[in-house]
C-alpha positions in Angstrom: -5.0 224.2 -22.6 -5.7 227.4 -24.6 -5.0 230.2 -22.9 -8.4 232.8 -22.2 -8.5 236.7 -22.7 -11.7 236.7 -20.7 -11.5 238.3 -17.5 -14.1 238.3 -14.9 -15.5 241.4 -12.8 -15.5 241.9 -8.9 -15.7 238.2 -7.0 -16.4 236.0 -10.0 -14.2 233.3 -11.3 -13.9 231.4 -14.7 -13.7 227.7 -14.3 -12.8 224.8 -16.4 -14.1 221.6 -15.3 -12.3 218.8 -15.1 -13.2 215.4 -16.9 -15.2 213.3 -15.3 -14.3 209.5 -15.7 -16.1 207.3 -17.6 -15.5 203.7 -16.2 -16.1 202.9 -12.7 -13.7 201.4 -10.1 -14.8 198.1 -11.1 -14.6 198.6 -15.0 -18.2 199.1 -15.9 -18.0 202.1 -18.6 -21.0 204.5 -17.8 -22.5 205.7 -21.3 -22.9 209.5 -21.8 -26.4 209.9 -21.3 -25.6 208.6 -17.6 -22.7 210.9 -16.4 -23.3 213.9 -14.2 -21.3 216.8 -15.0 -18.4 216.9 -13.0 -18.5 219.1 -9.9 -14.6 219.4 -10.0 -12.6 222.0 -11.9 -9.7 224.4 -12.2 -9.8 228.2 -11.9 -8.7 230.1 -15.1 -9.3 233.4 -14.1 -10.5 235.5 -11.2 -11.6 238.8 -11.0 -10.1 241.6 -8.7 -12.1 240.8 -5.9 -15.2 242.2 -4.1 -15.8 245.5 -2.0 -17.2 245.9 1.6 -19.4 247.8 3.5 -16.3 250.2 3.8 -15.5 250.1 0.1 -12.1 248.3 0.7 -11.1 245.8 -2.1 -11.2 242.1 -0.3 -9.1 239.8 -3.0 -10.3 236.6 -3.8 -9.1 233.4 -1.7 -8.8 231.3 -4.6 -6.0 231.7 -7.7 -5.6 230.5 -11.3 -4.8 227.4 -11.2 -6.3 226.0 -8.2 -8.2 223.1 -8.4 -11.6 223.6 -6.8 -15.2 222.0 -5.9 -18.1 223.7 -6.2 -22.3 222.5 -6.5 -23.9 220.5 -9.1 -25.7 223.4 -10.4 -23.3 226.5 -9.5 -22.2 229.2 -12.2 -23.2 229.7 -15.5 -21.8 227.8 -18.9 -20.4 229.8 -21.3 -18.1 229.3 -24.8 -15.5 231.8 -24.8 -12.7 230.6 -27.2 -14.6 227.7 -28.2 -14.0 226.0 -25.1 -16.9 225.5 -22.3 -16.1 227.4 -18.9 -18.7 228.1 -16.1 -18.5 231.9 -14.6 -19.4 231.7 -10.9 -19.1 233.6 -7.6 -16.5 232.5 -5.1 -19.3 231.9 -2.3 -20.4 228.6 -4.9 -16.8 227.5 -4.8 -16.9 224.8 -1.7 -13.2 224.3 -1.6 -10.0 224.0 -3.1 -8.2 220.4 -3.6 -4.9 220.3 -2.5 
């Protein structure tokens, strides 16, 4: 797990997703062409948070590390130290695992 120098602005987060499997609970391996992307993933880095109406800094509720879901088609992919991340808001995060 390289280690990023990429830190987001404001209420975004950089996440990592997590491997999807590629056999089923009954054995069948699904080919490539027939996995979804995973909609699972762990936060690598969050920015400092957003501002509100009064101009207060609100922190975000998630942390590096956290394991998170968010939607199928949330964030935006990116290559930042050739490694594939997705940059979203914390309102497309649904939840944190655990």
């Amino acid at each position: 797990m390289a280690k990023t120098k990429f830190r987001p602005l404001h209420d975004r987060v950089v996440v990592r997703r997590v491997e999807a499997d590629t056999k089923t609970a009954g054995g069948i391996i699904i080919p490539d062409a027939a996995q979804e992307k995973p909609a699972e993933g762990e936060i690598v880095s969050v920015g400092s948070g957003a501002r509100d109406e009064a101009g207060k800094l609100v922190p975000l509720d998630v942390k590096a590390g956290d394991r998170v879901l968010f939607g199928k088609w949330s964030g935006t992919e990116v290559k930042i130290g050739g490694e594939d991340l997705l940059i979203m808001k914390e309102s497309d995060i649904m939840g944190i695992i655990g």
